[in-house]
C-alpha positions as CSV (number, residue, x, y, z in Angstrom):
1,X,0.0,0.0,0.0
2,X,1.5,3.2,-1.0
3,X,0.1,6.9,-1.9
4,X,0.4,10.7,-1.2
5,X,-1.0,14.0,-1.3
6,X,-0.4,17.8,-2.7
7,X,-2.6,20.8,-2.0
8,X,-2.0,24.6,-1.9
9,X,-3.1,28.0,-3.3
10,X,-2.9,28.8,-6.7
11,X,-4.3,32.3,-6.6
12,X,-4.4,33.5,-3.3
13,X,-7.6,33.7,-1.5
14,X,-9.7,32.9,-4.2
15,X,-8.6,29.2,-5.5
16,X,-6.7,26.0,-4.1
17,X,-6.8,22.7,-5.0
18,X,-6.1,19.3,-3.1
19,X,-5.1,15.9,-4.8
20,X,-5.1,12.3,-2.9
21,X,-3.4,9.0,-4.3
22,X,-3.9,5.7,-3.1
23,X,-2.4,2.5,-4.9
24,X,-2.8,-1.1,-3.3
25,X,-1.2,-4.1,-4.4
26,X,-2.0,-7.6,-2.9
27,X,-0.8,-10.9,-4.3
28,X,-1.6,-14.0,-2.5
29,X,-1.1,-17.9,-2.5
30,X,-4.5,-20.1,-2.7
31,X,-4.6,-23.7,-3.6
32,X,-6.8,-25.0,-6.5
33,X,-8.0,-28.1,-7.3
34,X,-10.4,-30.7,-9.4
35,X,-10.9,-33.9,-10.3
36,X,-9.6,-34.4,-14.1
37,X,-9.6,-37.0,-16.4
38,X,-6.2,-39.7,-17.4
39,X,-4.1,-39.8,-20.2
40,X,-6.1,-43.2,-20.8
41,X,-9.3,-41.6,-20.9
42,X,-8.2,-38.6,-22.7
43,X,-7.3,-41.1,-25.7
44,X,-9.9,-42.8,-25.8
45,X,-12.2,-39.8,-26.0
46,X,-9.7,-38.3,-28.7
47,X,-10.3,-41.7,-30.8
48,X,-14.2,-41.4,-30.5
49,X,-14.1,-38.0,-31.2
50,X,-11.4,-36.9,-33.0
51,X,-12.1,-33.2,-33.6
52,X,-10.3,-29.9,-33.0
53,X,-12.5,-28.7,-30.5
54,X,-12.5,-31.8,-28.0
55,X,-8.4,-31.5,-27.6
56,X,-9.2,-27.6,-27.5
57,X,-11.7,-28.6,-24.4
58,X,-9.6,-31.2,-23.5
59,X,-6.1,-29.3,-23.6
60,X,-7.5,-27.0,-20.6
61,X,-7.4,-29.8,-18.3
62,X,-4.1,-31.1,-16.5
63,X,-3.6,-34.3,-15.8
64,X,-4.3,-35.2,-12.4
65,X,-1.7,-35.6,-9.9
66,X,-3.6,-37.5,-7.2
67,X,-5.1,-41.4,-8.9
68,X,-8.3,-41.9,-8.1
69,X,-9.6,-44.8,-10.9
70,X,-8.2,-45.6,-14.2
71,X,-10.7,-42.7,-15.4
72,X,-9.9,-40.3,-13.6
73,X,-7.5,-38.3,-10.8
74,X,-7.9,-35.3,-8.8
75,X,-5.5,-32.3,-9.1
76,X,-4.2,-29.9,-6.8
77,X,-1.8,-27.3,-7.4
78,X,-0.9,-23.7,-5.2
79,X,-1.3,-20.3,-7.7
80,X,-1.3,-17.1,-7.1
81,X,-4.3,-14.6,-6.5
82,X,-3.8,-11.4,-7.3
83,X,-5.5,-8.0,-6.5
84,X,-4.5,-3.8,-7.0
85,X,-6.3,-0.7,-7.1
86,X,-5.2,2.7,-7.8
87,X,-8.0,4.9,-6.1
88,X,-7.1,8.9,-7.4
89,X,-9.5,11.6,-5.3
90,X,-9.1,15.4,-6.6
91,X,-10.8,19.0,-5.5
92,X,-10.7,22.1,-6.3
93,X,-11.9,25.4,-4.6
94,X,-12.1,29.1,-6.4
95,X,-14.2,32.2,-5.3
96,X,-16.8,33.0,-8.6
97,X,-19.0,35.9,-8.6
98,X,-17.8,36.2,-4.8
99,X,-19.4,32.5,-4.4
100,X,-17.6,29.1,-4.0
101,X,-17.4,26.8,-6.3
102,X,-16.4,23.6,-5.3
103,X,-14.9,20.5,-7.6
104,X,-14.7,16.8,-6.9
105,X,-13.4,14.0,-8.8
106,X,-12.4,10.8,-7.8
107,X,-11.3,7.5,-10.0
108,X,-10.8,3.8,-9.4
109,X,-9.7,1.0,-11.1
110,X,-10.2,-2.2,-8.7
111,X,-8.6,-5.3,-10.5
112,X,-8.1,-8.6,-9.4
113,X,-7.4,-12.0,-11.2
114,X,-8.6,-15.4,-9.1
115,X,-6.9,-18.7,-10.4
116,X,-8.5,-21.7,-11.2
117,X,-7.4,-25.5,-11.4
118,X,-7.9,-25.2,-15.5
119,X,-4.4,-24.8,-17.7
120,X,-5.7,-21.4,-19.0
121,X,-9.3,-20.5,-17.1
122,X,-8.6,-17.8,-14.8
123,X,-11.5,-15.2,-14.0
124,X,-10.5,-11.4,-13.8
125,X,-12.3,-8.6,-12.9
126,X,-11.7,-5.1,-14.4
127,X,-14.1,-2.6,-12.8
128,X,-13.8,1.2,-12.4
129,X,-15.5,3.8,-11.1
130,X,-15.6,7.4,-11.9
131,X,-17.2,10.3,-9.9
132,X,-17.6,13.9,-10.8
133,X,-19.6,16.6,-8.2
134,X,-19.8,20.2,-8.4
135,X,-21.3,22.6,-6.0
136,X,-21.7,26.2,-6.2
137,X,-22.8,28.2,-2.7
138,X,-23.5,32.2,-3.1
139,X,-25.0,34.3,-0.6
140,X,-26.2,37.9,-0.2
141,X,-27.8,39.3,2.8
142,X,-30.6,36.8,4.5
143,X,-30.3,35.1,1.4
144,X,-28.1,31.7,0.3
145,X,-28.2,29.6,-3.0
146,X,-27.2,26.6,-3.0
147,X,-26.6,24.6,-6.9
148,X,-25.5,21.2,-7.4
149,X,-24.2,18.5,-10.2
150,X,-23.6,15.1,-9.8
151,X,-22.1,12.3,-11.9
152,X,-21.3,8.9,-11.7
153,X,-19.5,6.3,-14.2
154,X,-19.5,2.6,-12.8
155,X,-18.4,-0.4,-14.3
156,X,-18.3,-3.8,-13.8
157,X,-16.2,-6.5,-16.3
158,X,-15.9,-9.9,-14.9
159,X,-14.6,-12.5,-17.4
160,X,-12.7,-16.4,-17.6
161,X,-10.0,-16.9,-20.3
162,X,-11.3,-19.3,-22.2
163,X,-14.0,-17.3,-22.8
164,X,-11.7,-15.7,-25.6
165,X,-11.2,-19.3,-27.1
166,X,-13.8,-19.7,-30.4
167,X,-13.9,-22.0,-33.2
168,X,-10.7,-22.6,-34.4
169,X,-12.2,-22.3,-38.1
170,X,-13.5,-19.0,-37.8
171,X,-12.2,-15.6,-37.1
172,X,-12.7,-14.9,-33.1
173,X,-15.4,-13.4,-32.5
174,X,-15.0,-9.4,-32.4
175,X,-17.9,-8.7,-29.7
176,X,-16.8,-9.6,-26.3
177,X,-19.9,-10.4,-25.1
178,X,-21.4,-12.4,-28.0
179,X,-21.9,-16.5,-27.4
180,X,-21.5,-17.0,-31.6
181,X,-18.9,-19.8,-32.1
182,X,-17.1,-20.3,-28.7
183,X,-15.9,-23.5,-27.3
184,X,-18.6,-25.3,-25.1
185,X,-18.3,-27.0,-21.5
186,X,-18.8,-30.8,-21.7
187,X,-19.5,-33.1,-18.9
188,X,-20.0,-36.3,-18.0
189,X,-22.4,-37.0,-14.8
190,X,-20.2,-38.3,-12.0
191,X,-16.7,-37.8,-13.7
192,X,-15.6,-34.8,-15.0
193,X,-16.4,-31.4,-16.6
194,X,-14.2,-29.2,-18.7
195,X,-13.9,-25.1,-18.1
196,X,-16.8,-23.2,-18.0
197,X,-16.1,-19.8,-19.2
198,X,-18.4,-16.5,-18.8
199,X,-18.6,-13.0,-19.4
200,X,-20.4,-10.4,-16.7
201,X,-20.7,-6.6,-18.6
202,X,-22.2,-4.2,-16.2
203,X,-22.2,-0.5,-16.8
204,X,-24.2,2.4,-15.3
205,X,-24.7,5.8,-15.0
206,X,-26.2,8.4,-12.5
207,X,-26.4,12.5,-13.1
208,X,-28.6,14.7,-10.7
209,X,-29.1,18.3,-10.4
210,X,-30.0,20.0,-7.2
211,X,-31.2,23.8,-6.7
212,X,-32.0,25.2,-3.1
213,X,-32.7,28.4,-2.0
214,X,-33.1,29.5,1.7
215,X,-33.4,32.7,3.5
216,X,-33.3,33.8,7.0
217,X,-36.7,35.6,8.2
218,X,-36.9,36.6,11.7
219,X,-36.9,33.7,13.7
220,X,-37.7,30.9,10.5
221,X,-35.3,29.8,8.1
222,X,-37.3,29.1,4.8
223,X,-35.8,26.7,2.2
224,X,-37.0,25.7,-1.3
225,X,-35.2,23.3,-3.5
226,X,-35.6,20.9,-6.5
227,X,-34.1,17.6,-7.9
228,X,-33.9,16.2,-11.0
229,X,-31.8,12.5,-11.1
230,X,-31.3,9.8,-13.8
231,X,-29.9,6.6,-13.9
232,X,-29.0,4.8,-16.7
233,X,-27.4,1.3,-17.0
234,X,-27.1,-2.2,-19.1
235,X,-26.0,-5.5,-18.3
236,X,-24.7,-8.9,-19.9
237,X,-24.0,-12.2,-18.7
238,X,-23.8,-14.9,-21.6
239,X,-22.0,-18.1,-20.8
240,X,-20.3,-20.8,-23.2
241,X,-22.8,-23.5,-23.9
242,X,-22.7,-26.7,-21.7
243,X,-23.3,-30.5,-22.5
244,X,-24.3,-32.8,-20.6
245,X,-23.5,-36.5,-20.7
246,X,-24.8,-39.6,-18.5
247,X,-21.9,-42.1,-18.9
248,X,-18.5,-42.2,-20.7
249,X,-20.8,-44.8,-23.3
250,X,-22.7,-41.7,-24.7
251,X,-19.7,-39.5,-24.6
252,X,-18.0,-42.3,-27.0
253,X,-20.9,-42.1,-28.9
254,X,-21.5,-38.4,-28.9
255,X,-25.1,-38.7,-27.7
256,X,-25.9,-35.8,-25.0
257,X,-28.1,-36.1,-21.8
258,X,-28.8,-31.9,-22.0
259,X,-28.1,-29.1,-23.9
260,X,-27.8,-25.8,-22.5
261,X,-27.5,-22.1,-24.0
262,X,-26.9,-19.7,-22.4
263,X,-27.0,-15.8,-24.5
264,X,-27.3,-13.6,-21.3
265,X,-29.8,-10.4,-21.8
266,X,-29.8,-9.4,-24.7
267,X,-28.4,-5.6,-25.6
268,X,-30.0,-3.0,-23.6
269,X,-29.8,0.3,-22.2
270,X,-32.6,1.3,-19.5
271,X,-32.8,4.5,-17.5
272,X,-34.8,5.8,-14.6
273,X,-35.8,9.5,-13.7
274,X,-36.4,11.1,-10.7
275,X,-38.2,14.7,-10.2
276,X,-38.5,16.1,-6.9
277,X,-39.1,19.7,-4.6
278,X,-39.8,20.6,-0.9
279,X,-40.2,23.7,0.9
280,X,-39.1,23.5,4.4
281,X,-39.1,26.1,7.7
282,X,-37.1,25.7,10.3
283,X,-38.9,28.0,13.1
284,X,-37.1,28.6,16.0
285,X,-39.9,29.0,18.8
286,X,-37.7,29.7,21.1
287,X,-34.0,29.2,23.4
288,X,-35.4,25.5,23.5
289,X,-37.6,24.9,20.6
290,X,-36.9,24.5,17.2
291,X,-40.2,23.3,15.1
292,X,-38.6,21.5,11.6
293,X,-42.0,22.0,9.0
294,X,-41.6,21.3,5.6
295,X,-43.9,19.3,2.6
296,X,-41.8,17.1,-0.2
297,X,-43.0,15.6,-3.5
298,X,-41.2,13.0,-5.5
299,X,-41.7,11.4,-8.8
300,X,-40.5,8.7,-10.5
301,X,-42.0,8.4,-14.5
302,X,-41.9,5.1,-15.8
303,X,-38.7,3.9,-17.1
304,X,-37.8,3.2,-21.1
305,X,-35.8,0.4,-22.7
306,X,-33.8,1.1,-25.7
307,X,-32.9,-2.5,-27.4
308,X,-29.9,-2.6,-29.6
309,X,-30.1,-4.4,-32.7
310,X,-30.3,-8.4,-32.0
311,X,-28.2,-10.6,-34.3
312,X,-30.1,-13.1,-36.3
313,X,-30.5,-16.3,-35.1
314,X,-27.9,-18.1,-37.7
315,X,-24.8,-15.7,-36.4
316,X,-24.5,-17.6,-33.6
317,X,-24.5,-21.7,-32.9
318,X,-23.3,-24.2,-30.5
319,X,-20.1,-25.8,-30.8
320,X,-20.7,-29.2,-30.0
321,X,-17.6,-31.9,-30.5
322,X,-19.4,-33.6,-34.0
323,X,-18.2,-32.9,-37.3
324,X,-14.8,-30.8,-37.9
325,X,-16.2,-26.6,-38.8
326,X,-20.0,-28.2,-38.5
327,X,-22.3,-25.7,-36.1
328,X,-25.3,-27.2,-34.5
């Protein structure tokens, strides 16, 4: 963990500016492990099925290091876990119109890769996190305005290596979070199950706008204000096709218990708004009573979906261990 800070005037009386860094960096030993199938079982499902994506599938297992059956082993290995951050925070301060006008931002980048007992399977997550506020406080006499701007950037990218892994055929795919032509997880009840690969695409954003007035009469404070918010946001979370089979028989034979797809949501962008204002008085009664009286209203309109553009139907397929560049 390491950081530091700078902050001073830059025009005397009337602006400054602070700036924060953090940066964290964690790397740590966790022990992984599965249960894998033998060089002997390997070959023979090679023989029955001898296409480029079954050693593809295949190829991401490691041999087991621990016997179990002539089937299959389990193996355990130690890898490294590994997590950083570099959080940034940043404000400035200047004297406008003999107001204040005040200026936040603030960044972060979490990432953090977690092992897994595969060859080449590990999950990472990439998020990050932007912030921007402003706020703007002038008064005059009994009077005070208050104005302020918010925004917010979040993301949230959580994905497995051989999720990048397509039909060897074919181009790769060029949409990270389209299924198309990707390698799918086979399994066979009781014994085994290759990588299972994912994709989680998360993103949102929020903007509001808040206006207050108040002033000072006598013994009540009077304040008036509005708010206007919106948040907007999408999310993915397509996962590589899986087949199922009961025994090592139908695997030989390429006849499968279940078939799953898994797309995800399609596409989308939604968004939310929020409309709001209040009137409040805080009358002070007396030395020992302070009466707070004040009326809100909030309103939240419906919220609208915008769909992007779904891909037809034949773009995408499931790669299923049968006939070399065949999709099912």
């Amino acid at each position: 963990q390491f950081g530091g800070s700078l902050g001073g005037p830059i025009v005397r009386n009337r602006a400054m500016f602070f700036m924060t860094y953090e940066g964290y960096r964690e790397e740590t030993g966790i022990t992984v492990q599965g249960t894998v199938p033998t060089q002997q079982l390997r070959d023979r499902i090679l023989t029955a099925l001898p296409f480029p994506e079954t050693r593809i599938t295949l190829d991401q297992l490691p041999l087991p290091n621990q016997p179990i059956n002539p089937d299959v082993g389990r193996f355990t290995d130690a890898k490294q876990r590994t997590r950083r951050d570099n959080h940034i925070l940043a404000k400035g301060d200047v004297v406008v119109l003999r107001g204040n006008l005040s200026v936040t931002f603030s960044r972060l980048r979490p990432y953090a890769v977690v092992p897994s007992f595969y060859t080449k399977n590990d999950q990472s997550y990439q998020n990050g996190s932007d912030r921007l506020t402003t706020q703007y406080v002038l008064a005059r006499g009994s009077w005070i305005s208050e104005s302020r701007f918010g925004w917010n950037h979040t993301t949230l990218a959580r994905v497995q290596d051989f999720w990048l892994v397509s039909d060897p055929t074919k181009p790769a795919e060029a949409q990270l979070t389209t299924l198309g032509r990707r390698m799918s997880l086979f399994s066979v009840n009781g014994l085994f199950s290759t990588a299972s690969a994912e994709v989680l695409d998360m993103k949102n954003h929020t903007f509001n706008l808040d206006q207050k007035l108040g002033r000072v009469i006598g013994p009540h404070n009077v304040k008036l204000g509005f708010r206007w918010a919106r948040e907007t946001g999408g999310k993915t979370n397509p996962q590589n096709s899986t087949v199922t089979y009961q025994n090592l028989a139908d695997l030989f034979a390429n006849i499968p218990d279940r078939v799953t797809l898994l797309y995800g949501q399609p596409p989308h962008t939604i968004h939310q708004d929020q409309w709001g204002a209040f009137i409040q008085d805080d009358w002070r009664v007396n030395n020992r009573l302070v009466l707070n009286l004040g009326l809100r209203y909030d309103v939240y309109p419906g919220g609208d979906r915008e769909p992007q553009p779904a891909k037809r139907p034949s773009e995408d397929g499931l790669r299923l261990p049968t006939r070399p560049g065949q999709c099912v």
